[in-house]
ROKE-224335 format. One record per residue (C-alpha): residue number from 1; x, y, z. Coordinates in pm, 1 decimal, always signed. Each point is the difference from the previous one (the first is absolute). Layout:
@k NUM px X py Y pz Z
...
***
This chain:
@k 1 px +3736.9 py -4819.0 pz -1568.6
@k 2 px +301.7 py +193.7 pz +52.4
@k 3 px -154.6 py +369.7 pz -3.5
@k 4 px -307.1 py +207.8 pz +10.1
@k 5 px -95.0 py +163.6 pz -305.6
@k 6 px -199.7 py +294.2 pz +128.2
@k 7 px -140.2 py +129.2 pz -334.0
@k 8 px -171.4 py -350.0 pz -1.1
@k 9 px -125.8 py +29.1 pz +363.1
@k 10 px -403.3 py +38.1 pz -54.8
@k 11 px -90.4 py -42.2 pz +363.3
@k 12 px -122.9 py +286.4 pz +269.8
@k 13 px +324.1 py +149.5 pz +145.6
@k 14 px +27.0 py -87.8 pz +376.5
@k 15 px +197.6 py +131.7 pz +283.9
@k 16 px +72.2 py +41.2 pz +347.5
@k 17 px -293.2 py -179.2 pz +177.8
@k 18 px -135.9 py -186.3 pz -347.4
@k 19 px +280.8 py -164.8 pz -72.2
@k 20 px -7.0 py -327.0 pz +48.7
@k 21 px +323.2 py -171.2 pz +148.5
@k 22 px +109.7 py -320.6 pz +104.0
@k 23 px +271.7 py -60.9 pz +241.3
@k 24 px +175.4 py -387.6 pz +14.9
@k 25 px +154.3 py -39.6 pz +276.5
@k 26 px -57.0 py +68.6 pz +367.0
@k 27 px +361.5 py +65.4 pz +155.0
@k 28 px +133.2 py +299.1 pz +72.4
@k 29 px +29.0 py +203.2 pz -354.2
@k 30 px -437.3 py -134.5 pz -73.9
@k 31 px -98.5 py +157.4 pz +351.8
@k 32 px +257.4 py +323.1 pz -29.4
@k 33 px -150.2 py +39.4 pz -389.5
@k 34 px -362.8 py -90.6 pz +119.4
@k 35 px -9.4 py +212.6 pz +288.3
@k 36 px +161.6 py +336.9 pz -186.1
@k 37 px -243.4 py -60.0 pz -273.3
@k 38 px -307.7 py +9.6 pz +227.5
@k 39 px +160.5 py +303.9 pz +211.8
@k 40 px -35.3 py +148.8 pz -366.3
@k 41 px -383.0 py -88.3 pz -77.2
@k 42 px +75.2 py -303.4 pz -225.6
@k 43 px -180.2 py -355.7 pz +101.3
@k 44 px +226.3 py -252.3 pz -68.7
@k 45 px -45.7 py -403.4 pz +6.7
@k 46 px +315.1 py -156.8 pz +166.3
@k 47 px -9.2 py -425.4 pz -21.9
@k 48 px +280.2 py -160.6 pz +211.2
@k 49 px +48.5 py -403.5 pz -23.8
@k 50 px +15.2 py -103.4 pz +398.5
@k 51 px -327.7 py -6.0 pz +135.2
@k 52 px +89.7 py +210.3 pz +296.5
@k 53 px +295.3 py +163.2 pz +154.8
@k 54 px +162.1 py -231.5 pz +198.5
@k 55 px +365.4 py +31.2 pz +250.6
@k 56 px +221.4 py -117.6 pz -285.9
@k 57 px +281.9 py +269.8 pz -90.0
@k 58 px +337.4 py +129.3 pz +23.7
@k 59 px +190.5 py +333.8 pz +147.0
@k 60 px -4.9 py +306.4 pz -208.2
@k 61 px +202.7 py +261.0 pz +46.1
@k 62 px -183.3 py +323.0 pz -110.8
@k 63 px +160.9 py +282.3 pz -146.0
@k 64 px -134.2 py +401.0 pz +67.6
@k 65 px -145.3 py -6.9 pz -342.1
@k 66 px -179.9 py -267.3 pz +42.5
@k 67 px -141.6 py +138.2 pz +374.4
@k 68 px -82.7 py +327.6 pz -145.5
@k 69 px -262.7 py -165.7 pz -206.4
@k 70 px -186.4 py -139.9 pz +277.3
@k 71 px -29.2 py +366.1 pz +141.5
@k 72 px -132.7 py +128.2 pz -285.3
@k 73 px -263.1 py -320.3 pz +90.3
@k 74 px -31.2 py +100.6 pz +356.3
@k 75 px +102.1 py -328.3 pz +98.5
@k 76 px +387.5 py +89.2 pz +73.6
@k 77 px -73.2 py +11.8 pz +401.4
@k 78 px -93.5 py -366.1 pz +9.7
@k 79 px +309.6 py -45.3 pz -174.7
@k 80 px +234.1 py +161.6 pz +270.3
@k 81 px -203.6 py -237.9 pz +243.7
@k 82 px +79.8 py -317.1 pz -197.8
@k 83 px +335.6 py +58.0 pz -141.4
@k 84 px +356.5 py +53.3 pz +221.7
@k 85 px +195.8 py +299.8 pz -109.7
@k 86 px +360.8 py -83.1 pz -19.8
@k 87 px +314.2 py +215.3 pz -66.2
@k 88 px +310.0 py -245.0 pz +45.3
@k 89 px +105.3 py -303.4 pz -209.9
@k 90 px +320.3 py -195.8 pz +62.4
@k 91 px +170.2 py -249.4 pz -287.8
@k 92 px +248.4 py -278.9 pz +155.2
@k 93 px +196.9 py -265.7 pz -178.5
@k 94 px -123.9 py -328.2 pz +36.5
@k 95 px +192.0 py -34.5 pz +296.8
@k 96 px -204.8 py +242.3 pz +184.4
@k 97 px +305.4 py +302.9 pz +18.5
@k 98 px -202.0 py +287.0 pz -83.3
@k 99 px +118.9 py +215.7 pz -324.1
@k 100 px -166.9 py +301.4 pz +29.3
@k 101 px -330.8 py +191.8 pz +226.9
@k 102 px -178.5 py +191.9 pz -252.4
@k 103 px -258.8 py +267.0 pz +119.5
@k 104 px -256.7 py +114.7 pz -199.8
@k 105 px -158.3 py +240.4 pz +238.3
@k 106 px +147.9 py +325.3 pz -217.0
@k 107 px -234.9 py -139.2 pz -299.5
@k 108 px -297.7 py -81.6 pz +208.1
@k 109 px +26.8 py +374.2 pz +195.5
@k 110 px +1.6 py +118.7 pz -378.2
@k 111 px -247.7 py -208.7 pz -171.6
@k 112 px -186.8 py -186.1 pz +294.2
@k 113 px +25.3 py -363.6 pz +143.5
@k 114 px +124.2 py -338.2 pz -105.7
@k 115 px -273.9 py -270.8 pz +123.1
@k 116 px +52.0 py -345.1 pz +18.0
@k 117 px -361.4 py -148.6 pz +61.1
@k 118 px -196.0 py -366.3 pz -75.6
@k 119 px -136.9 py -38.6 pz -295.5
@k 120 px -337.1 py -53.2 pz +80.4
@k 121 px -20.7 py +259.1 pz +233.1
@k 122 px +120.1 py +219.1 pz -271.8
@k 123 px -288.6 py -143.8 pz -200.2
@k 124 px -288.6 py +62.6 pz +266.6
@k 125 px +122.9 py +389.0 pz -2.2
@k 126 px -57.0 py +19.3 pz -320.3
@k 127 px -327.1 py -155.7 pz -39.3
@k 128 px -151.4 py +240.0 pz +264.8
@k 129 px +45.7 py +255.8 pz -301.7
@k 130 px -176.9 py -213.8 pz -225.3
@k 131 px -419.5 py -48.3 pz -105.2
@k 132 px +10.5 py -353.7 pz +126.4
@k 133 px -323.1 py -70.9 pz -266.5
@k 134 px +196.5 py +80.5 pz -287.1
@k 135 px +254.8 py -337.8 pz +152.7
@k 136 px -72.7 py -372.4 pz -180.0
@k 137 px +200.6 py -225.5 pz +182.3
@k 138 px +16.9 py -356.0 pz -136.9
@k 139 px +29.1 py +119.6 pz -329.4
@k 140 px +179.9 py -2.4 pz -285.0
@k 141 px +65.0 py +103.3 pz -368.2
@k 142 px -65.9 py -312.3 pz -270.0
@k 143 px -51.3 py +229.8 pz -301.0
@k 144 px +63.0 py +354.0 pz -137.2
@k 145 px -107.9 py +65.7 pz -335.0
@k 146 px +100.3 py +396.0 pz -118.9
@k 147 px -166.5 py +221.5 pz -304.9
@k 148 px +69.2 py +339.7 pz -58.1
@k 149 px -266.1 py +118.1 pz +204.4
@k 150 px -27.5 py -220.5 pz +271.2
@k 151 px +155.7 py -295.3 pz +225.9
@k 152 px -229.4 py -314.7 pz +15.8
@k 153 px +115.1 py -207.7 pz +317.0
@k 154 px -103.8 py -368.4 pz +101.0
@k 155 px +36.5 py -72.7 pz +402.6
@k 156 px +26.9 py -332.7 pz +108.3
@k 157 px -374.8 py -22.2 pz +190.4
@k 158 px -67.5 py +0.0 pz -369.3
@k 159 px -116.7 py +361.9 pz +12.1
@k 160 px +64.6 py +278.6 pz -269.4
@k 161 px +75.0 py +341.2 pz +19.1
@k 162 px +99.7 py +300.1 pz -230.8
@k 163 px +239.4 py +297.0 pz +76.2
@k 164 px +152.2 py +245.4 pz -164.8
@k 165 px +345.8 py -112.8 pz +147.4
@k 166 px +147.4 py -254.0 pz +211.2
@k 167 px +300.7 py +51.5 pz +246.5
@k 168 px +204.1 py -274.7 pz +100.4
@k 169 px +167.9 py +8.6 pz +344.3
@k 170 px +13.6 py -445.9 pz +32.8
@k 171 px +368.6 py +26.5 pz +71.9
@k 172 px +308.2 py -121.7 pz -145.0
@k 173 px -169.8 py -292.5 pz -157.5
@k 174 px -276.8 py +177.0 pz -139.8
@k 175 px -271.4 py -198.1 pz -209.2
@k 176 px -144.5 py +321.7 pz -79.3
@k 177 px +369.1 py +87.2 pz -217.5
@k 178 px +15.5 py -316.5 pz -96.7
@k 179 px -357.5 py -43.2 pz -131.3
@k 180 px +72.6 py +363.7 pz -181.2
@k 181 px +339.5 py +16.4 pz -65.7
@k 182 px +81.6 py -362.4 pz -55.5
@k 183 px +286.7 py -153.4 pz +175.6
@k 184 px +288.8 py +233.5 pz +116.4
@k 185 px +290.8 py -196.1 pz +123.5
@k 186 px +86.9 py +86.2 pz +383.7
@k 187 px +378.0 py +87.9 pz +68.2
@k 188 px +160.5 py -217.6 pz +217.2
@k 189 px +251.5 py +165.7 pz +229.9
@k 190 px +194.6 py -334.3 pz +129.8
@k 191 px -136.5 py +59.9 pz +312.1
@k 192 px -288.8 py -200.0 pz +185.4
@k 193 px -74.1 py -42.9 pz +358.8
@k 194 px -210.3 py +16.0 pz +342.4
@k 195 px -190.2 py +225.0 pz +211.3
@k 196 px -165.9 py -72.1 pz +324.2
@k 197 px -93.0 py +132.5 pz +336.0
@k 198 px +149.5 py -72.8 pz +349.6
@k 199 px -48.9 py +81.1 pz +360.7
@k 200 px +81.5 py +384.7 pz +6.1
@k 201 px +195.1 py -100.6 pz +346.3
@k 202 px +273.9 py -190.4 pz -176.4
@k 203 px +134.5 py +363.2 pz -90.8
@k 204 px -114.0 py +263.4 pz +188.2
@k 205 px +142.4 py +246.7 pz -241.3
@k 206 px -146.9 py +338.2 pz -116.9
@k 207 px +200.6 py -18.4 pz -353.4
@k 208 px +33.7 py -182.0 pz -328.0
@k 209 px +301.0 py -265.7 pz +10.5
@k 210 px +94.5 py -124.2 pz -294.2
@k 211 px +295.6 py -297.0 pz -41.3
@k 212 px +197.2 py -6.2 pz -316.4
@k 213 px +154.1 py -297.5 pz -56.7
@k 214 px +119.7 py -193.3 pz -323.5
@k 215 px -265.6 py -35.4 pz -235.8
@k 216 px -224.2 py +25.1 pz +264.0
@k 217 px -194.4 py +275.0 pz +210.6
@k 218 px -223.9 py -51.1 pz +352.9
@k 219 px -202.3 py +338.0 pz +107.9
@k 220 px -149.9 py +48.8 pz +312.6
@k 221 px -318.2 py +272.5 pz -27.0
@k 222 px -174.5 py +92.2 pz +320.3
@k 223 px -386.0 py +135.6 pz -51.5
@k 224 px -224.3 py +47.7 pz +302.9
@k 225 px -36.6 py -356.5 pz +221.1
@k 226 px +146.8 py -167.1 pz -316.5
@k 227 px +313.1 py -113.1 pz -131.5
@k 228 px +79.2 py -66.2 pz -327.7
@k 229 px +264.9 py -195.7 pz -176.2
@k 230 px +111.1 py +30.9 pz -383.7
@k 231 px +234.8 py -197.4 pz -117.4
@k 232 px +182.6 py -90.5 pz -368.9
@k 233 px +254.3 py -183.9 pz -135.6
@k 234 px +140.1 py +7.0 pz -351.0
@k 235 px -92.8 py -291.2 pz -233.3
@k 236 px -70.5 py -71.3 pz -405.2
@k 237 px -221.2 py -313.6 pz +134.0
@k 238 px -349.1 py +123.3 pz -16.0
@k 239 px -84.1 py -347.0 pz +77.8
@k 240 px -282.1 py -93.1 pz +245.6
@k 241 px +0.8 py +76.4 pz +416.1
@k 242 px -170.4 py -276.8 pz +205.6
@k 243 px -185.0 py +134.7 pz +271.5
@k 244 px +77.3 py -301.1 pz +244.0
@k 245 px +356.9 py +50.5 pz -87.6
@k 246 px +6.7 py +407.3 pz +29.4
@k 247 px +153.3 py +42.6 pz +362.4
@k 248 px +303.7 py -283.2 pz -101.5
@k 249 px +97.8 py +236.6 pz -311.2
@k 250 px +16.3 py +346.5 pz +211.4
@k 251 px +170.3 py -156.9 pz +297.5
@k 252 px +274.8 py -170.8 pz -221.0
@k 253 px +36.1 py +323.4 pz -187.7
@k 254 px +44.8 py +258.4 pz +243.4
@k 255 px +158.9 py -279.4 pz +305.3
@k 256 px +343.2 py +228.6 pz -9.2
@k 257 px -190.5 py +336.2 pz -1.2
@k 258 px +33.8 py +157.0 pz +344.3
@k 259 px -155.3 py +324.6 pz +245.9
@k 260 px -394.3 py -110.3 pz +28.3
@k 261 px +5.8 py -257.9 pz -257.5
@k 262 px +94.6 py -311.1 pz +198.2
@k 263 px -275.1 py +40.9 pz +245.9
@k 264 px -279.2 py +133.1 pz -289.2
@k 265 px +67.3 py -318.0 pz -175.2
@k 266 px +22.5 py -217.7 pz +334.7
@k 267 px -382.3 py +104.2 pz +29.0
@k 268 px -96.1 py -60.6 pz -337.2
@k 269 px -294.9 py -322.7 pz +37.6
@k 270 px -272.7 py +72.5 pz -250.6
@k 271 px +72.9 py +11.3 pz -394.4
@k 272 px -333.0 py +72.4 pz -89.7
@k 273 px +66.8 py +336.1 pz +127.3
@k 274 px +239.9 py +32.6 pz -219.8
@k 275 px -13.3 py +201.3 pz -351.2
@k 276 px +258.4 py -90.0 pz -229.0
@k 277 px +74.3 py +210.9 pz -315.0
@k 278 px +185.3 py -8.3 pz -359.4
@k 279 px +106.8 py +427.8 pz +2.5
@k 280 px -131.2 py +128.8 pz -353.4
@k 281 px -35.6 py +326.8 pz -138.7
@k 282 px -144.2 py +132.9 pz -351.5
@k 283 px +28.6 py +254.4 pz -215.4
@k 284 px -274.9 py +52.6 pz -249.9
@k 285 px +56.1 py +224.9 pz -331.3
@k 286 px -354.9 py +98.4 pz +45.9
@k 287 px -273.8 py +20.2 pz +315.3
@k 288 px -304.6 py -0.4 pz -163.7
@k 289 px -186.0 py -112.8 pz -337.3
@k 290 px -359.6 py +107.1 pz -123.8
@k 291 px -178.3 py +66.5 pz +337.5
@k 292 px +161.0 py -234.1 pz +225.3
@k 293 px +350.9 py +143.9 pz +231.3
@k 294 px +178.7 py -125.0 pz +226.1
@k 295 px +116.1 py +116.9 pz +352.4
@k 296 px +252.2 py -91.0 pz +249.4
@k 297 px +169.6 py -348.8 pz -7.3
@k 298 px -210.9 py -74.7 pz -325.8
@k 299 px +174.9 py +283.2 pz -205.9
@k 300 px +336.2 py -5.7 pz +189.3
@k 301 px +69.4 py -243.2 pz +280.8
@k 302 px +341.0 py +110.6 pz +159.6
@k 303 px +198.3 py -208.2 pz +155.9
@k 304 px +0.6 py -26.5 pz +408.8
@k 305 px +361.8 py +113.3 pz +85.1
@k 306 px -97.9 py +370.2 pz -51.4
@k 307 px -303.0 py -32.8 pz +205.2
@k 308 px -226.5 py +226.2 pz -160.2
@k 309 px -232.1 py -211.7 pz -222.1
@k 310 px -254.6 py +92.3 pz +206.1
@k 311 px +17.8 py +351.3 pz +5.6
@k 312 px +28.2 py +32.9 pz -367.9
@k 313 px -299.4 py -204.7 pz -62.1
@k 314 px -190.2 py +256.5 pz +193.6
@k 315 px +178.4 py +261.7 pz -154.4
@k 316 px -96.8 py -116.8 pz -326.0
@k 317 px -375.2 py -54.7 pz +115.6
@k 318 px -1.6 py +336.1 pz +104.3
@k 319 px +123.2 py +181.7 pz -326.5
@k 320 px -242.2 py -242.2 pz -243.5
@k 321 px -286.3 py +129.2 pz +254.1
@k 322 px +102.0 py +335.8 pz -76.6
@k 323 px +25.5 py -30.6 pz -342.9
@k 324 px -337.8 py -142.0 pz -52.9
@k 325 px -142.7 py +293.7 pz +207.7
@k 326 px +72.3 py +226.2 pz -371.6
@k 327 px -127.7 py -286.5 pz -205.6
@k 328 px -271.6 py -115.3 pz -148.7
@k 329 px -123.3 py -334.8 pz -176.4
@k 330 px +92.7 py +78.8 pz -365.1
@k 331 px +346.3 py +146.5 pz +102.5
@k 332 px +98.0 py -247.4 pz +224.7
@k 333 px +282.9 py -61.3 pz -165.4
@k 334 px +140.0 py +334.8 pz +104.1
@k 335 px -24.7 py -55.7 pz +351.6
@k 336 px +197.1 py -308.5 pz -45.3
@k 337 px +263.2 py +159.2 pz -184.0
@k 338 px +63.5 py +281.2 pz +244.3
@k 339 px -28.0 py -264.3 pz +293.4
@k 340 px +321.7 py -200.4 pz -166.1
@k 341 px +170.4 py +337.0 pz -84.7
@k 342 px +2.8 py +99.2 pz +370.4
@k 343 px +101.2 py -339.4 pz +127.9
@k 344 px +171.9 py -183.5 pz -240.3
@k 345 px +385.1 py +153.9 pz +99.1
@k 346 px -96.4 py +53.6 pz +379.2
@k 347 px -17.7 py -408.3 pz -15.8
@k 348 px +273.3 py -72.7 pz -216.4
@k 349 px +201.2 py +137.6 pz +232.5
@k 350 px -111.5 py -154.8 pz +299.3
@k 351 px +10.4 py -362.2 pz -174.1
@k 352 px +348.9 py +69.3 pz -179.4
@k 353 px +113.1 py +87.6 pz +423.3
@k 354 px -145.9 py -297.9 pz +102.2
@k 355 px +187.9 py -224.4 pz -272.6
@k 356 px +321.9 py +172.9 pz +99.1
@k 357 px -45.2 py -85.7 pz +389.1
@k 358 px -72.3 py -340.0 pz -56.9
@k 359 px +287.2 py -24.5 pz -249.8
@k 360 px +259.1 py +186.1 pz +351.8
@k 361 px -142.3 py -222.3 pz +285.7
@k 362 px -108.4 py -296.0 pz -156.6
@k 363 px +305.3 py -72.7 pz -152.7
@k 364 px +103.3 py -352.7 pz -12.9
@k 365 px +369.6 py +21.3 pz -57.9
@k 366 px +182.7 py +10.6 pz +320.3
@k 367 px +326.3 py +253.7 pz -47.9
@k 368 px -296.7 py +252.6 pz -115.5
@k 369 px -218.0 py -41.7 pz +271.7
@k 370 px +307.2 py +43.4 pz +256.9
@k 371 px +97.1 py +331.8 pz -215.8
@k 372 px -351.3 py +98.2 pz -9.6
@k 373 px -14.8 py -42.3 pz +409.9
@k 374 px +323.7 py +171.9 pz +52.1
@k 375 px -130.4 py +303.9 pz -222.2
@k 376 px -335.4 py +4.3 pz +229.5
@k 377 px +185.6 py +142.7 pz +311.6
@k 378 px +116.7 py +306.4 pz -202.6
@k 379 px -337.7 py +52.1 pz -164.6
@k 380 px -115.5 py +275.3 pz +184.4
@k 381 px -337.8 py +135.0 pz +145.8
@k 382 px -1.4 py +245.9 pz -226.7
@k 383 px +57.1 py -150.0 pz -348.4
@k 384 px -279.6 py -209.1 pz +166.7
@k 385 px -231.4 py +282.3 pz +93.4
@k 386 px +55.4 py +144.7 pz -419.7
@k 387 px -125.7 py -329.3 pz -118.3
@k 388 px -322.5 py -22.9 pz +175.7
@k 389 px -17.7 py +426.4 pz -96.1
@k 390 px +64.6 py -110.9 pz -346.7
@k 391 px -366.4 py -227.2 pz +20.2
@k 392 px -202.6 py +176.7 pz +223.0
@k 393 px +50.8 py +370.7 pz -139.3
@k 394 px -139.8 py -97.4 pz -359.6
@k 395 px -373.1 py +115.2 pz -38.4
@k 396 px -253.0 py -302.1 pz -104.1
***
């Protein structure tokens, strides 16, 4: 089904606390939703696939509107005690000559901090704000089956359970969209790559440094005891990455970068601690259908060189639980509608940014990438400081 007709709707009209919602998807935008729905008196059922929440997980890099929804949680504290506040980033060529210092500490005095923290960590903050009996781990959707008044779902313990809508927040490669929406081709930026932690003592470094090099990027990202890595190089082969073999590609491709690099890649000894990538995006026409929506990477993944994926997921998570907050069963619809109106340019923007910056320092043809560096040292702090105004000023 496509729609709900509400002049055929014949069931009692629920809302707030007797609705019945399901949440797929245990990450960061199915605890933000789950947790601001029960702040607001619903009882949703959120199902993640791992069986428990493990160690496994990458550096984000949270922006002020995503930390401003974890005080409205009463969890933004343990935040500030798991995440490092940073103000400075510096960009070198691949040589290691630094470009430019950016500082970003006008836009965090106006809108609050920039946090680089661990994943997980990031995770266990957020579950202190959420019922942990309304959390199925080890489970997953096999089945949803919509009518006009209802949303019939099969789990894979072989259970079955109706609601009266079902929010999918599985991630970029959501079975929840693709059971619903059918397949919707992933965009391909040209871009794969690695990400992985080191010893924080290799750099002992307070900033982001990021080197630009031809075709090719290495970023250093400190968080508290951690250090993590990102890496990317551009490439149309989206062919397969041996594990055994992982450490051999990412020395040989970054073996002429310079600053840290030499000695980060000198330590390198494990590649099954290392995650390796393809760098997608999507951009769906529409975010929800009947009574199942999307959320966060789901809807519209954005690509990692603008570095706020995470932040609009949450973003998002908060506006849908806002919406639902006027809406009832039979109108759902609305609330779905009003959720995409407020969001749908807000994240245009952000991914059309992000395709622009990987386009400018992922470049692969070398005269541009040495007129892109040379144009870095005259880009100035505060051209800088209006782009991240531009983002961060924009209500959610």
């Amino acid at each position: 089904m496509n729609s709900v007709d509400t002049e055929k709707y014949s069931l009692p009209v629920r809302y707030g606390s007797e609705m019945r919602v399901l949440v797929v998807g245990g990450g960061i935008a199915g605890l933000t939703f789950s947790a601001l729905l029960q702040q607001r008196g619903f009882k949703p059922t959120l199902v993640e696939r791992i069986p428990e929440y493990g160690s496994v997980g990458y550096v984000i890099v949270l922006w002020p509107s995503g930390s401003r929804i974890l005080k409205g949680l009463g969890v933004y504290r343990n935040l500030l005690d798991i995440g490092l506040q940073f103000t400075t980033y510096k960009v070198s060529d691949q040589q290691g000559q630094i470009l430019h210092s950016y500082s970003v500490k006008n836009v965090t005095e106006k809108y609050g901090p920039m946090l680089s923290t661990y994943r997980p960590d990031l995770i266990n903050v957020i579950k202190e704000a959420v019922d942990p009996s309304s959390i199925r781990m080890g489970t997953t959707v096999d089945k949803i089956d919509q009518t006009n008044d209802e949303v019939y779902v099969t789990f894979s313990d072989g259970t079955e359970e109706t609601y009266d809508l079902v929010v999918g927040c599985d991630g970029v490669r959501s079975q929840t969209r693709n059971m619903v929406f059918g397949d919707m081709p992933l965009s391909y930026s040209g871009m794969n790559g690695w990400s992985f932690w080191v010893k924080p003592d290799i750099a002992k470094t307070p900033y982001i440094a990021e080197y630009w090099g031809t075709g090719k990027f290495f970023g250093i990202w400190p968080t508290k005891d951690r250090l993590s890595v990102f890496t990317s190089i551009r490439s149309d082969d989206q062919g397969l990455d041996p594990v055994e073999s992982r450490i051999d590609r990412i020395q040989e491709n970054f073996k002429d970068f310079g600053g840290f690099v030499p000695e980060i890649l000198e330590g390198l000894d494990d590649p099954n601690e290392i995650f390796h990538a393809f760098y997608n995006d999507l951009k769906m026409k529409k975010w929800h259908k009947g009574r199942v929506v999307l959320v966060g990477d789901a809807a519209h993944a954005i690509l990692p060189t603008a570095g706020g994926g995470v932040s609009m997921a949450m973003e998002s998570a908060a506006v849908l639980a806002d919406e639902l907050c006027r809406a009832d069963s039979k109108y759902i619809e609305q609330a779905f509608e009003s959720y995409t109106t407020r969001r749908r340019s807000r994240v245009a923007k952000i991914q059309d940014q992000s395709r622009m910056m990987g386009k400018y320092v992922f470049t692969d043809n070398p005269i541009v990438s040495s007129m892109r560096d040379f144009l870095m040292r005259f880009y100035s702090n505060k051209f800088h400081i209006r782009y991240w105004d531009t983002m961060l000023k924009e209500p959610i």
